[in-house]
Biopython code that builds the backbone (N, CA, C, O; Angstrom):
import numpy as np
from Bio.PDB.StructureBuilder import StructureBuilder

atoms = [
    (1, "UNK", "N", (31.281, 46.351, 164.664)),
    (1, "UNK", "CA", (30.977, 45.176, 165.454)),
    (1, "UNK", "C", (30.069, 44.254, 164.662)),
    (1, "UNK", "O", (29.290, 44.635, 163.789)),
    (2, "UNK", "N", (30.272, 42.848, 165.106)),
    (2, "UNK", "CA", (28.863, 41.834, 164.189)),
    (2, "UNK", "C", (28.284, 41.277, 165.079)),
    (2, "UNK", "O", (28.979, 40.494, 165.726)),
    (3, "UNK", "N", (27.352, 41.369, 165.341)),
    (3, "UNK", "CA", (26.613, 40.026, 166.299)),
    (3, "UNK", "C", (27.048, 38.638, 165.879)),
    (3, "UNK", "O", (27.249, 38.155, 164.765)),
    (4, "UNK", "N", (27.129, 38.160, 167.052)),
    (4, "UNK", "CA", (27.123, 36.858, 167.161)),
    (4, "UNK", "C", (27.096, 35.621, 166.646)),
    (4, "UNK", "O", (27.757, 34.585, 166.717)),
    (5, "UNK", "N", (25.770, 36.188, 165.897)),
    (5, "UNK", "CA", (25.208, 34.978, 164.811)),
    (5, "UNK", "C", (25.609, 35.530, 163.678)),
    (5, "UNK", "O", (25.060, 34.982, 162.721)),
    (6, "UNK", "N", (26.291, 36.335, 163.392)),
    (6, "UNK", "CA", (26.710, 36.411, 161.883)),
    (6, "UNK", "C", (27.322, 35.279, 161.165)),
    (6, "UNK", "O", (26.926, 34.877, 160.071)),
    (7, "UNK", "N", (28.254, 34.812, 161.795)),
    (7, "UNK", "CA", (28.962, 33.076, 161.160)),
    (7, "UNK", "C", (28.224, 32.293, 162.113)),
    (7, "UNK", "O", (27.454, 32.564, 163.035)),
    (8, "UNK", "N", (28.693, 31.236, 161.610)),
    (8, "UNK", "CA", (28.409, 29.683, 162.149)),
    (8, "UNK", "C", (29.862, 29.128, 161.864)),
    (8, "UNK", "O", (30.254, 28.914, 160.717)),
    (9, "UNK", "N", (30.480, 28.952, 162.767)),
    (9, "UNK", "CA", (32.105, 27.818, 162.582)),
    (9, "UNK", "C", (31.415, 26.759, 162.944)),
    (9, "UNK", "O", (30.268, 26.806, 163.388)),
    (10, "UNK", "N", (32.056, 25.777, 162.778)),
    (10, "UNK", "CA", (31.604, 24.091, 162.962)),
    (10, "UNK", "C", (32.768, 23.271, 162.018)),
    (10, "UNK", "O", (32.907, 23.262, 160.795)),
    (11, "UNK", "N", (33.500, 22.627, 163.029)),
    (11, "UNK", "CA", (34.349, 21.401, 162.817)),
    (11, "UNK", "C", (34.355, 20.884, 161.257)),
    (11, "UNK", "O", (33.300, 20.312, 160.980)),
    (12, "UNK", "N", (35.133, 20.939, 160.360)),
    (12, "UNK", "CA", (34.865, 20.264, 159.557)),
    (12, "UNK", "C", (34.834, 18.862, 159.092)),
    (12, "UNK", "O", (35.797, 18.187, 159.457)),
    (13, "UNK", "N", (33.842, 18.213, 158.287)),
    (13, "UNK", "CA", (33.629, 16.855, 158.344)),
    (13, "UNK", "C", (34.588, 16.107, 157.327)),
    (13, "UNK", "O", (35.588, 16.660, 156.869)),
    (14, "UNK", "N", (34.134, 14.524, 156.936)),
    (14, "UNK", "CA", (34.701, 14.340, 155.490)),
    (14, "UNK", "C", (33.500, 14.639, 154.245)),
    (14, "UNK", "O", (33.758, 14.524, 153.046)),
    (15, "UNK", "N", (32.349, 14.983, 154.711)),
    (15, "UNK", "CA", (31.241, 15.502, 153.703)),
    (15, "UNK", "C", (32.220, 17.121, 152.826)),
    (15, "UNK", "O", (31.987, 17.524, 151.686)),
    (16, "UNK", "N", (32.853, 17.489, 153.422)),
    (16, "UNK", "CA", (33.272, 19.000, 153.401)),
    (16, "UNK", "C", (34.467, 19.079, 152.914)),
    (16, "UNK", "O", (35.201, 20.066, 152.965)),
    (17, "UNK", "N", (34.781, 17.658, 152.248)),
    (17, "UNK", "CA", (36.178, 17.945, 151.372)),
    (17, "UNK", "C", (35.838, 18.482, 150.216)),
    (17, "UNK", "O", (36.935, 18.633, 149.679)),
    (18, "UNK", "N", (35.070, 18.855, 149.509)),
    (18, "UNK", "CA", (34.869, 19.235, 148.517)),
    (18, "UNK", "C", (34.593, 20.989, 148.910)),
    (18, "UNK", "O", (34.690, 21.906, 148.095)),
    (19, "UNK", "N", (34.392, 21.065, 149.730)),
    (19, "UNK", "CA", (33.892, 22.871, 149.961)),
    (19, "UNK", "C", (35.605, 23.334, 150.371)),
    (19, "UNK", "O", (36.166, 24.404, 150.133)),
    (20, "UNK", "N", (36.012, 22.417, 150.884)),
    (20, "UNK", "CA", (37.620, 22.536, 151.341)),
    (20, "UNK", "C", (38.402, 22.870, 150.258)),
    (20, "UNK", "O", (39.237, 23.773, 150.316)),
    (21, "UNK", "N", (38.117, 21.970, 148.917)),
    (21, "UNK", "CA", (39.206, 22.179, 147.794)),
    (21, "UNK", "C", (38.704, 23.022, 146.947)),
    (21, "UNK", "O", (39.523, 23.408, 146.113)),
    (22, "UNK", "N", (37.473, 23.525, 146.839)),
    (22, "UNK", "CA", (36.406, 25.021, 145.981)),
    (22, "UNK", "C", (37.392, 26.050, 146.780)),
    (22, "UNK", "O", (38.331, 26.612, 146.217)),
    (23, "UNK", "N", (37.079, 26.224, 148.109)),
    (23, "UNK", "CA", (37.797, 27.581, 149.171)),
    (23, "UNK", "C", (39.471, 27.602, 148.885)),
    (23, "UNK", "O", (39.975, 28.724, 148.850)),
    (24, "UNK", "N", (40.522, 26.232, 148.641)),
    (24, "UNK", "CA", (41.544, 26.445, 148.352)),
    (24, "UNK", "C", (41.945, 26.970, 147.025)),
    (24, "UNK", "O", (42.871, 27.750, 146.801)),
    (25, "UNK", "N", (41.182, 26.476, 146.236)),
    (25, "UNK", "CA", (41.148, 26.676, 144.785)),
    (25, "UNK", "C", (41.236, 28.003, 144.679)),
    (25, "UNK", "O", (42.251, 28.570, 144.273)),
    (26, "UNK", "N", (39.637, 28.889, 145.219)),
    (26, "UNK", "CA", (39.702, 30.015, 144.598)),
    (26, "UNK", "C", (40.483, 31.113, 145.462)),
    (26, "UNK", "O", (40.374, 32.289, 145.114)),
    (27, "UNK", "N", (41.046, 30.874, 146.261)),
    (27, "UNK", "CA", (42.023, 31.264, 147.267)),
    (27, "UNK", "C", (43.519, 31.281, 146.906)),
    (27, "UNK", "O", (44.365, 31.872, 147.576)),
    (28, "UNK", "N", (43.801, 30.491, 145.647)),
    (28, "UNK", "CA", (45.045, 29.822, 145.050)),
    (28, "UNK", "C", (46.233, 29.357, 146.268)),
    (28, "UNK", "O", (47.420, 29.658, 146.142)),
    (29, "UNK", "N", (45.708, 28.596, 147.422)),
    (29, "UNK", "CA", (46.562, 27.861, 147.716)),
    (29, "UNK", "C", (46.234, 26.382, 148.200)),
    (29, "UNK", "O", (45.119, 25.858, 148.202)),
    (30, "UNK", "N", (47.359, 25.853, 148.585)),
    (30, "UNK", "CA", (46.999, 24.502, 149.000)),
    (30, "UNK", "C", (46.224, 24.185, 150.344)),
    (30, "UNK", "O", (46.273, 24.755, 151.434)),
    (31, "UNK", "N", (45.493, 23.090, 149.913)),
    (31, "UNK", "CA", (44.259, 22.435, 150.953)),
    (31, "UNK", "C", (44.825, 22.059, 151.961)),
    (31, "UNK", "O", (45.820, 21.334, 151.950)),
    (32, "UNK", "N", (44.210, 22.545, 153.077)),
    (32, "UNK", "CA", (44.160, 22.475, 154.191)),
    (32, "UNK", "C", (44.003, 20.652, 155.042)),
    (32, "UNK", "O", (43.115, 19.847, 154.763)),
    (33, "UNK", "N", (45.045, 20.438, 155.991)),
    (33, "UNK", "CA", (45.421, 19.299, 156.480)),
    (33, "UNK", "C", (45.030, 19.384, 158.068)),
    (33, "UNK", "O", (44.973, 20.473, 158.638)),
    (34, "UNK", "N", (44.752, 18.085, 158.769)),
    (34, "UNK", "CA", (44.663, 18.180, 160.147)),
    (34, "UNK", "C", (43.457, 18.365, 160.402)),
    (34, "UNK", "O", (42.634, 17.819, 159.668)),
    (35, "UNK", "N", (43.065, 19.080, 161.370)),
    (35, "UNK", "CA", (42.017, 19.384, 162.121)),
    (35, "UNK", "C", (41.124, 20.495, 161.336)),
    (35, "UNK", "O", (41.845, 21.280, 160.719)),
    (36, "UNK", "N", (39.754, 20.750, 161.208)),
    (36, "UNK", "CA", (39.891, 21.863, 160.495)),
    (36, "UNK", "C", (38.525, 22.690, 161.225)),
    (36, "UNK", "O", (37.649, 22.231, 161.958)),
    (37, "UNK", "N", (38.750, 24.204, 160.664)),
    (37, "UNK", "CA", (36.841, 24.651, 161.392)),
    (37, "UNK", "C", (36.760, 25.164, 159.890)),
    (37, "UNK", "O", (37.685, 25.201, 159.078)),
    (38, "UNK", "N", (35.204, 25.620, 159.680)),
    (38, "UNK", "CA", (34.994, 25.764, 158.554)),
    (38, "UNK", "C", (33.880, 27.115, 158.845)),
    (38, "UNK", "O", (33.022, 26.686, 159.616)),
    (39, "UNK", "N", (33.678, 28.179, 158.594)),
    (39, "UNK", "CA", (32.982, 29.382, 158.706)),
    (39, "UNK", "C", (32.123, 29.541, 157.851)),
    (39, "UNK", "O", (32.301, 29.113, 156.711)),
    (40, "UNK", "N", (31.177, 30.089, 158.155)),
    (40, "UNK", "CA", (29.783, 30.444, 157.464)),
    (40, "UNK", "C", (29.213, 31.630, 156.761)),
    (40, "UNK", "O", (28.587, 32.214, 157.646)),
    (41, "UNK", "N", (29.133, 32.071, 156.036)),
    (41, "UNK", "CA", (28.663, 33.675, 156.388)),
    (41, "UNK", "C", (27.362, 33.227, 155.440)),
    (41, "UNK", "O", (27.584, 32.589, 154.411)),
    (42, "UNK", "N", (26.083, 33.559, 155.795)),
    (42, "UNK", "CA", (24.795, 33.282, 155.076)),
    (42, "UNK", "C", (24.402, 31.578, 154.746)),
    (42, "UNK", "O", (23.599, 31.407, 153.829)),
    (43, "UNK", "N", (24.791, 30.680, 155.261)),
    (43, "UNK", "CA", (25.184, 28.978, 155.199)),
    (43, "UNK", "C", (25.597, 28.943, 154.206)),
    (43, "UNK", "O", (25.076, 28.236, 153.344)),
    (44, "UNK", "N", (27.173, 30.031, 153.855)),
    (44, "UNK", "CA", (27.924, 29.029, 152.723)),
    (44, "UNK", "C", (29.082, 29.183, 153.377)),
    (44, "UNK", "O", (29.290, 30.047, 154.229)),
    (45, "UNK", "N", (30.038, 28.165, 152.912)),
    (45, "UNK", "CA", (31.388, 28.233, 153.608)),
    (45, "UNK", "C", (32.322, 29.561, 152.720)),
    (45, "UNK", "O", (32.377, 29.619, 151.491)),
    (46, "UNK", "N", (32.803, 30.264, 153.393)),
    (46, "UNK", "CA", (33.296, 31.001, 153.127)),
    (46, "UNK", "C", (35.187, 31.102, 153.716)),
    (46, "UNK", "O", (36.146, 31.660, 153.183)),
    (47, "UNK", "N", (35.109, 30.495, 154.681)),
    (47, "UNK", "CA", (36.751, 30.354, 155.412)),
    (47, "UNK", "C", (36.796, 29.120, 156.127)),
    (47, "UNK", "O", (35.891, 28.426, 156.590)),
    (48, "UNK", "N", (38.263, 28.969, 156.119)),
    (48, "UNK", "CA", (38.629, 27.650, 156.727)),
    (48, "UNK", "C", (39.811, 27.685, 157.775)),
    (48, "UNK", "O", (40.537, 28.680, 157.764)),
    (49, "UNK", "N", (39.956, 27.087, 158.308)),
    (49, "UNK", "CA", (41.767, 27.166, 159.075)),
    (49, "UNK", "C", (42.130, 26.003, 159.405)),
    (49, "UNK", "O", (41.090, 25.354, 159.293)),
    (50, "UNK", "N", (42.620, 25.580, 159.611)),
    (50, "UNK", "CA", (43.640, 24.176, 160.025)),
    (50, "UNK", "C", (43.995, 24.660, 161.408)),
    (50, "UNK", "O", (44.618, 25.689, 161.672)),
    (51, "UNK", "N", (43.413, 23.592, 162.426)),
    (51, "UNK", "CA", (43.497, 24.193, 163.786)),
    (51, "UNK", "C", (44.787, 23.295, 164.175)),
    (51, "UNK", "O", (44.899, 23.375, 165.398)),
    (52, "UNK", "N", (45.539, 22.690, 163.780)),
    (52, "UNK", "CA", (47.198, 22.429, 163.729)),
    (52, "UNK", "C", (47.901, 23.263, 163.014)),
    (52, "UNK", "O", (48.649, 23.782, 163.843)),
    (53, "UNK", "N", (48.110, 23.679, 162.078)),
    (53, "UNK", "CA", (49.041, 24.823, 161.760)),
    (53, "UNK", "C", (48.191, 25.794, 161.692)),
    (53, "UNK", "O", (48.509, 26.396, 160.667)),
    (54, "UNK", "N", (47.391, 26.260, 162.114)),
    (54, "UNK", "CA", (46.799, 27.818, 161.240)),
    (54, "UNK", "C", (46.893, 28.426, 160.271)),
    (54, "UNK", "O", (46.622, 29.624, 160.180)),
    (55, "UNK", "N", (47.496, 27.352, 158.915)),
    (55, "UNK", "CA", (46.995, 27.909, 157.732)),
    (55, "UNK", "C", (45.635, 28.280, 157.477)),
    (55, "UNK", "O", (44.881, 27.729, 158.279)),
    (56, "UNK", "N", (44.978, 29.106, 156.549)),
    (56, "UNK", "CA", (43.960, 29.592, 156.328)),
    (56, "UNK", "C", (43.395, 29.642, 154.768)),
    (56, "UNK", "O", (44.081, 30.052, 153.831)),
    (57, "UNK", "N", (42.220, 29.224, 154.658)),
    (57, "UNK", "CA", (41.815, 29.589, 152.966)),
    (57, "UNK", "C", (40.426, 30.102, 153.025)),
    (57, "UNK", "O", (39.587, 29.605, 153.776)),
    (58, "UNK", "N", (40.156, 31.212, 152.140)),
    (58, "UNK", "CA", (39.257, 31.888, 152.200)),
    (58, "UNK", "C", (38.626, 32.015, 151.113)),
    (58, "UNK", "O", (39.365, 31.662, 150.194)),
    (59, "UNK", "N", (37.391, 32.418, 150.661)),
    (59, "UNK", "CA", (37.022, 32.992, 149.394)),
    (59, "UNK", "C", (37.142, 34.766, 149.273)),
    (59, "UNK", "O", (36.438, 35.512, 149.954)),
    (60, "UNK", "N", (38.249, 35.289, 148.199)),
    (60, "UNK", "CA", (38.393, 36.022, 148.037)),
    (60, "UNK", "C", (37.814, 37.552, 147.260)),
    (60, "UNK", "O", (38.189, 38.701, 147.027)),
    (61, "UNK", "N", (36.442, 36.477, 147.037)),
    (61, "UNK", "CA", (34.856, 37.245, 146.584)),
    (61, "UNK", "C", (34.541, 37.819, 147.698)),
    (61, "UNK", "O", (34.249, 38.995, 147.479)),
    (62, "UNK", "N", (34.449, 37.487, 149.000)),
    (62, "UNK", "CA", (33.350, 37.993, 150.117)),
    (62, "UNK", "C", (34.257, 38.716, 151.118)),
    (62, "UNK", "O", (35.423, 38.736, 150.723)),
    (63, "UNK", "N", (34.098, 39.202, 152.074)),
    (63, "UNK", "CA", (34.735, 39.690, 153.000)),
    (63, "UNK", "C", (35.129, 38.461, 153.583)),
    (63, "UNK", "O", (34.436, 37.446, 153.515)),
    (64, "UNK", "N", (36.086, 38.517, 154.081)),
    (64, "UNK", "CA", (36.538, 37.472, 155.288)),
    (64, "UNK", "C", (36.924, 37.668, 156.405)),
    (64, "UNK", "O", (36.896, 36.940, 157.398)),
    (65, "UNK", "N", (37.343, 38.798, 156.235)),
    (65, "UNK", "CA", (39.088, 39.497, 157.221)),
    (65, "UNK", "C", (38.053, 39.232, 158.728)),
    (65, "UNK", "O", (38.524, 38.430, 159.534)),
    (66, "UNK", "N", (36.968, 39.755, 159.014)),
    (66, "UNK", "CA", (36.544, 39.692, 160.360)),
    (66, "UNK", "C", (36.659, 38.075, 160.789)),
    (66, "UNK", "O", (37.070, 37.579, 161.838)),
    (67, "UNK", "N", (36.090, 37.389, 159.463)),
    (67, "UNK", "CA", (35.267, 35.503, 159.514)),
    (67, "UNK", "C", (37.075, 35.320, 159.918)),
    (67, "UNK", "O", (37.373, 35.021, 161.074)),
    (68, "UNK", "N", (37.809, 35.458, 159.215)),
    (68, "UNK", "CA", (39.075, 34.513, 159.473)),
    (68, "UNK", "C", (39.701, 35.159, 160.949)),
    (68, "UNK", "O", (40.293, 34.351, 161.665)),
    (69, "UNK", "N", (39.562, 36.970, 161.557)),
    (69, "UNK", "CA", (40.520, 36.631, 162.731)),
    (69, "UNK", "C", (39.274, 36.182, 164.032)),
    (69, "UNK", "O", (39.471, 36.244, 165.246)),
    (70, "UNK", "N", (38.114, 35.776, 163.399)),
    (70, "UNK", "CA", (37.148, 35.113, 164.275)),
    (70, "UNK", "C", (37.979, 33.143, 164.451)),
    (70, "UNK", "O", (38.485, 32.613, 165.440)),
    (71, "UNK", "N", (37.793, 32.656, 163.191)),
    (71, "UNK", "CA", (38.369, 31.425, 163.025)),
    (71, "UNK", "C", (39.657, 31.436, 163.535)),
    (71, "UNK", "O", (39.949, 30.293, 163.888)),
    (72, "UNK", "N", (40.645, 32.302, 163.748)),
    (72, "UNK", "CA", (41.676, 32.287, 164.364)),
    (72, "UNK", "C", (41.752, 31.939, 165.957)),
    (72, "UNK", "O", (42.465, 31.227, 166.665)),
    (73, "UNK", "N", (40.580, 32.863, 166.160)),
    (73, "UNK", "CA", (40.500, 32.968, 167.840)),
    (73, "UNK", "C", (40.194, 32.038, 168.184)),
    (73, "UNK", "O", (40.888, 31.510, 169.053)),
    (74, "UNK", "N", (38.835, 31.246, 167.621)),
    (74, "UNK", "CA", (38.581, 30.083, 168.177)),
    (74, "UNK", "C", (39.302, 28.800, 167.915)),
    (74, "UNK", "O", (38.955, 27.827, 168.584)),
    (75, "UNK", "N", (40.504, 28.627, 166.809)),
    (75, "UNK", "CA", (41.272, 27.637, 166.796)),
    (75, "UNK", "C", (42.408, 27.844, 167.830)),
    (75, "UNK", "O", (43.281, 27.018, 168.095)),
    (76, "UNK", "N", (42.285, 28.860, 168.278)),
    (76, "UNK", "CA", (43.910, 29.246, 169.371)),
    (76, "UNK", "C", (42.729, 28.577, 170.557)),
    (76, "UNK", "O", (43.112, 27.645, 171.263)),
    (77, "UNK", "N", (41.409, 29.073, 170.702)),
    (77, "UNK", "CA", (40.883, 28.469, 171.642)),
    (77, "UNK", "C", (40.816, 26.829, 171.794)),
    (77, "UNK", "O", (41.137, 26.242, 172.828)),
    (78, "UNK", "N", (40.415, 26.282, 170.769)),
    (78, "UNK", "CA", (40.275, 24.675, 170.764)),
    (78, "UNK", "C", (41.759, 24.440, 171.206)),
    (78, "UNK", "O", (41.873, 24.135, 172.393)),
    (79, "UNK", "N", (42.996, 24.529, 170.434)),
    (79, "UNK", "CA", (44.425, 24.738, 171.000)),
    (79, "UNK", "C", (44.835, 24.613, 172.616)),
    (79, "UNK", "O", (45.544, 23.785, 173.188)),
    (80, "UNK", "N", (44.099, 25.774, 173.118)),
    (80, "UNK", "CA", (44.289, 25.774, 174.859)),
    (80, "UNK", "C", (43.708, 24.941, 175.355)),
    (80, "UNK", "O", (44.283, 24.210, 176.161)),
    (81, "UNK", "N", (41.993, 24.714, 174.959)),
    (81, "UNK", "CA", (41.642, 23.797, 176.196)),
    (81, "UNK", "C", (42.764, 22.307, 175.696)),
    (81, "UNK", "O", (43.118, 21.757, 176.739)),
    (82, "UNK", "N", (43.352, 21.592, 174.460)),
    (82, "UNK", "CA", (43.942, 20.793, 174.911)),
    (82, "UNK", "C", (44.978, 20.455, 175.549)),
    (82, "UNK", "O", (45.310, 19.353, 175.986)),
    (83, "UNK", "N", (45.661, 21.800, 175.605)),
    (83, "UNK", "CA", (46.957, 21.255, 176.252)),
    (83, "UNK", "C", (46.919, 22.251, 177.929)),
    (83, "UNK", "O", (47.776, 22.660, 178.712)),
    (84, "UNK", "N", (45.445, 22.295, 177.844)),
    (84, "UNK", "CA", (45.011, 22.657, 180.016)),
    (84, "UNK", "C", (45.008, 21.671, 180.638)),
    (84, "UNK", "O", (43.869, 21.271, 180.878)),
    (85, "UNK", "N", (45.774, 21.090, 181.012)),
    (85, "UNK", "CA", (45.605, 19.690, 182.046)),
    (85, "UNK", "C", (43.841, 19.124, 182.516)),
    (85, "UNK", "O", (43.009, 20.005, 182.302)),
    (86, "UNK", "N", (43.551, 18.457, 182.811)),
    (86, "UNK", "CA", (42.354, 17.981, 183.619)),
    (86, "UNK", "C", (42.461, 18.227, 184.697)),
    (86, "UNK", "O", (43.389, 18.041, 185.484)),
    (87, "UNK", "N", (40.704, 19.038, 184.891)),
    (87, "UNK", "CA", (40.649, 19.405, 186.439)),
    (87, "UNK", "C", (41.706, 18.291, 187.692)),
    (87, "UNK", "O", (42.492, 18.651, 188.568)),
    (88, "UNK", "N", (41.359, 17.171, 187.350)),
    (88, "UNK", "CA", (41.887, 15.815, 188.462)),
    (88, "UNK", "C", (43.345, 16.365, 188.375)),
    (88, "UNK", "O", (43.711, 17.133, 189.265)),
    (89, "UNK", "N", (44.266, 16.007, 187.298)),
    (89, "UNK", "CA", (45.572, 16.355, 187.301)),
    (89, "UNK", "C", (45.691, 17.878, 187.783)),
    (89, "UNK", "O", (46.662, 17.988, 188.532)),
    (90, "UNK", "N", (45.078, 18.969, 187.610)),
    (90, "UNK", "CA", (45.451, 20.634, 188.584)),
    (90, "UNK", "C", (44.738, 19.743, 189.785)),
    (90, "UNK", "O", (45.737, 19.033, 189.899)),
    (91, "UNK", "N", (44.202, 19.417, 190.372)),
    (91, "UNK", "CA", (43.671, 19.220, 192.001)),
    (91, "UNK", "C", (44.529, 18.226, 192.139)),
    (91, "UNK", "O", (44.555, 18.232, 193.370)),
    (92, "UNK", "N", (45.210, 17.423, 191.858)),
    (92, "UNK", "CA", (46.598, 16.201, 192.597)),
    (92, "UNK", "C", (47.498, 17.469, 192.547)),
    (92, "UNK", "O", (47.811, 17.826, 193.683)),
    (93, "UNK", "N", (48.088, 18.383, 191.394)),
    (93, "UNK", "CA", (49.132, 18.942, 191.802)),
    (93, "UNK", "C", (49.233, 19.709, 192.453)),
    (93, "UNK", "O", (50.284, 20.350, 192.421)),
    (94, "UNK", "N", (48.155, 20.075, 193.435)),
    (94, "UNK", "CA", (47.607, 21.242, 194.097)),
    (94, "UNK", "C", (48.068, 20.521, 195.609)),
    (94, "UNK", "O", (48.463, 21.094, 196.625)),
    (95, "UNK", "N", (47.939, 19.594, 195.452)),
    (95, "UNK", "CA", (48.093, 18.227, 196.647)),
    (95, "UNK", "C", (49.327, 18.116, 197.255)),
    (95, "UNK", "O", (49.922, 17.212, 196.669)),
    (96, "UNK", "N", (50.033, 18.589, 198.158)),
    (96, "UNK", "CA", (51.621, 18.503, 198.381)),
    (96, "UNK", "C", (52.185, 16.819, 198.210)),
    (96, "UNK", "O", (51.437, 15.892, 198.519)),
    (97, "UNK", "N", (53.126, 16.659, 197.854)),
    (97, "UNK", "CA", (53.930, 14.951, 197.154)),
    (97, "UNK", "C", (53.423, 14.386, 198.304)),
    (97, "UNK", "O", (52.387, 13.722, 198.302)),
    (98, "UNK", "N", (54.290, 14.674, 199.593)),
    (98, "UNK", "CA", (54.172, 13.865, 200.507)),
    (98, "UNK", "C", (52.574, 13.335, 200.598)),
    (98, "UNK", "O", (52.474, 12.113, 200.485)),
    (99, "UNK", "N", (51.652, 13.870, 200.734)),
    (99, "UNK", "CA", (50.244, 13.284, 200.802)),
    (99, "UNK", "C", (49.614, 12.805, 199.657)),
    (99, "UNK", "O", (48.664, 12.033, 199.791)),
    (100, "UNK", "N", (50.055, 13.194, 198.377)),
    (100, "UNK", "CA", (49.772, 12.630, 197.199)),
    (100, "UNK", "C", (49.833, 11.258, 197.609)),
    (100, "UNK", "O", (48.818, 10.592, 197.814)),
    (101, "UNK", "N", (51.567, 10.608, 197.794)),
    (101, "UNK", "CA", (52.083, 9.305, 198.260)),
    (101, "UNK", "C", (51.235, 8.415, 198.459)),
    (101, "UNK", "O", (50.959, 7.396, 197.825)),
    (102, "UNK", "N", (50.548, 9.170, 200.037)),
    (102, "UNK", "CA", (49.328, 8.572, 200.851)),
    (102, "UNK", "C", (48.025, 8.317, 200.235)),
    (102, "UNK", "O", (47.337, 7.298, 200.294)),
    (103, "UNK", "N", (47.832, 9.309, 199.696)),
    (103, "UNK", "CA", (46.620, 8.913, 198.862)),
    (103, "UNK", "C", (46.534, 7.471, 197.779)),
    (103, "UNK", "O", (45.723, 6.546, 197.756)),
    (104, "UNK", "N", (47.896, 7.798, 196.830)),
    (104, "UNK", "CA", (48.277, 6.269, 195.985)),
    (104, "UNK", "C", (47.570, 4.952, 196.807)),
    (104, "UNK", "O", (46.780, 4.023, 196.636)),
    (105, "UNK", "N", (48.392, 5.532, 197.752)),
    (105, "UNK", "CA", (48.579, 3.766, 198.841)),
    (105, "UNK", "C", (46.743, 3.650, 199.430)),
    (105, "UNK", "O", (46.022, 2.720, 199.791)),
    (106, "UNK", "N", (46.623, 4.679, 199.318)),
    (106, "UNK", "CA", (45.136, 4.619, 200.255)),
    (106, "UNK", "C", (44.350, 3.771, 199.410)),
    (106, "UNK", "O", (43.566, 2.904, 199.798)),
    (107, "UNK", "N", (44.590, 4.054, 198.342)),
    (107, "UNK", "CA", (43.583, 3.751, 196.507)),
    (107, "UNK", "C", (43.675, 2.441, 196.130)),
    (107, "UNK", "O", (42.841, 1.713, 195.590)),
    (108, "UNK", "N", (44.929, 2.210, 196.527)),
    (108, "UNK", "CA", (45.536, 0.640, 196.155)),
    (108, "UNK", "C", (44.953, -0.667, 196.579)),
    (108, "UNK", "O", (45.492, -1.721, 196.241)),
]
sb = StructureBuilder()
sb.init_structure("model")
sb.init_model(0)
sb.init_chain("A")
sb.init_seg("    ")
for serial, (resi, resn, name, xyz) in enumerate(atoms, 1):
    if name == "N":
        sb.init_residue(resn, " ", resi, " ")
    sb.init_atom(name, np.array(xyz, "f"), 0.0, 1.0, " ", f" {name:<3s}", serial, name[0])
structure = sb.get_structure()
């Protein structure tokens, strides 16, 4: 098990293109596109993922295997909350049509 605070993930910036193409480099594959999180282990970046495809680049000096299926989980997480509707949209569809209708017209 690791506690908690063992990484730090955090969004990656455009300051962090350069830690992006060091991690692809020594990883030997190509840099990561889209959205990205970027993992920590001791405040250095150590893993990355692309939270649109879930490609992954790591440094292959340090352990990762826990840091990356951590970065996994939480990019499948960022993933869900966007495509969970908004509370408003689940409480209208919760709303039977016919009174939805009424409501429109009420608003109008």
């Amino acid at each position: 098990m690791y506690a908690a605070n063992t990484y730090r993930i955090r969004p990656a910036t455009e300051e962090d293109a350069h830690l992006l193409r060091r991690l692809a480099d020594l990883d030997s594959r190509a840099g990561l596109r889209g959205r990205i999180l970027i993992g920590e282990i001791d405040d250095r970046a150590a893993a990355a993922i692309s939270i649109d495809d879930g490609s992954v680049v790591a440094n292959p000096f340090i352990k990762t295997a826990a840091l990356v299926s951590t970065l996994r989980r939480r990019a499948d997480g960022v993933r869900a909350v966007q495509h969970t509707p908004s509370l408003r949209e689940r409480m209208l569809a919760a709303i039977p049509a016919r009174l939805r209708a009424r409501t429109t017209e009420a608003g109008a």
